[in-house]
C-alpha positions as CSV (number, residue, x, y, z in Angstrom):
1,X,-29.4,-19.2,-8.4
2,X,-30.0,-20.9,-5.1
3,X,-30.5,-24.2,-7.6
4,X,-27.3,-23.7,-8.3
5,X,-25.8,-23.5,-5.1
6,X,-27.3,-26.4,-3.7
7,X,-25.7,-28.1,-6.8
8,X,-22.3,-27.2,-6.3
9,X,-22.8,-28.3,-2.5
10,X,-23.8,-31.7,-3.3
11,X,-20.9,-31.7,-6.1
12,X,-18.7,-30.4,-3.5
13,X,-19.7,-33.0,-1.1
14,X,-18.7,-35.8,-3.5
15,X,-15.3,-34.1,-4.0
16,X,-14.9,-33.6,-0.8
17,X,-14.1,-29.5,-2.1
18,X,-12.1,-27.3,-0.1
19,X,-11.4,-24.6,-2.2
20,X,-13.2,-23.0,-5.6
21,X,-11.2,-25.3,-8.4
22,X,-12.0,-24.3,-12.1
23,X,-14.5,-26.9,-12.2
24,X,-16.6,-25.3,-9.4
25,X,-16.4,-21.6,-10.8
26,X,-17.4,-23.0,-14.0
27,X,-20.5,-24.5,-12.9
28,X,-20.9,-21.6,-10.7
29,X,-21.1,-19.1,-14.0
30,X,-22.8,-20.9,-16.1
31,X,-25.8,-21.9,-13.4
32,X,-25.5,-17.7,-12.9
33,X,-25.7,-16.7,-16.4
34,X,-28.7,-19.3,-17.5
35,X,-30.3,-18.2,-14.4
36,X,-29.6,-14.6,-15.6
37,X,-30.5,-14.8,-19.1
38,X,-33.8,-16.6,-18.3
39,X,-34.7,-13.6,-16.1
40,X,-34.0,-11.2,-19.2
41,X,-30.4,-10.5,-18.8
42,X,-28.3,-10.2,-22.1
43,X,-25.3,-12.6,-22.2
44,X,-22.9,-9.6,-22.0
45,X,-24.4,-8.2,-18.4
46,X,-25.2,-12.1,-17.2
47,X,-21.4,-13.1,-17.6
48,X,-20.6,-9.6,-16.4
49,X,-22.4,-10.1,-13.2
50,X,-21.8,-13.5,-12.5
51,X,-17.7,-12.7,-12.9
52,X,-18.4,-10.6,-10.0
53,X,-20.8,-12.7,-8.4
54,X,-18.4,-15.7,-8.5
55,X,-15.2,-12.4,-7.0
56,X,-17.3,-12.1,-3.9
57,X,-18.1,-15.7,-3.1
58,X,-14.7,-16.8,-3.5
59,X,-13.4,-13.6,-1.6
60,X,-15.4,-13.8,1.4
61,X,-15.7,-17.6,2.0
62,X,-12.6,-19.1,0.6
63,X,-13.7,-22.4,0.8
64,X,-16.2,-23.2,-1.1
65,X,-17.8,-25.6,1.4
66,X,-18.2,-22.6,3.7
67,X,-20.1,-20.4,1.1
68,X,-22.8,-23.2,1.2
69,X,-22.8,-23.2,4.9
70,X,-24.1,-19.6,4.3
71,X,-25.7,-19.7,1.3
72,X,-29.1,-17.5,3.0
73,X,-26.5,-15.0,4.3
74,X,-24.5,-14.8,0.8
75,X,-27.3,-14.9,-1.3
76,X,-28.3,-11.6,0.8
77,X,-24.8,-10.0,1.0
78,X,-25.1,-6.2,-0.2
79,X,-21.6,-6.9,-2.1
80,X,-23.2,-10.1,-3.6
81,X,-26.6,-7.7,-4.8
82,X,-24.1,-4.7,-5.8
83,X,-23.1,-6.8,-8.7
84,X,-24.3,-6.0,-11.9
């Protein structure tokens, strides 16, 4: 998953992003769910807790740029674990 963030930042960095646009929740959920499924995950409970995954992100840094800038602390969030 933290692949994937770091993927999205440097994406984001080229777009110069300032919000979560469709593109960069879909890259988001589908580096989640392969990430997911590799682990074991079916495709149902992947997308299921990626969805929610991708709910917290957006909620608690708006700006996409500023979940990257605390990607550690985010990728450690109790809300961000509570998804499943």
């Amino acid at each position: 998953m933290k692949q994937l963030m770091l993927l999205l930042l440097a994406t984001c960095f080229l777009t110069a992003c300032s919000g979560w646009d469709s593109e960069h929740k879909d890259l988001f959920l589908q580096g989640c769910i392969s990430g997911a499924v590799e682990d074991g995950m079916s495709d149902a409970a992947a997308k299921s807790m990626c969805d929610c995954r991708l709910e917290v992100a957006m909620k608690k840094y708006p700006k996409m740029s500023d979940a990257f800038e605390h990607l550690d602390s985010l990728m450690a969030d109790p809300d961000m674990k509570a998804c499943k």
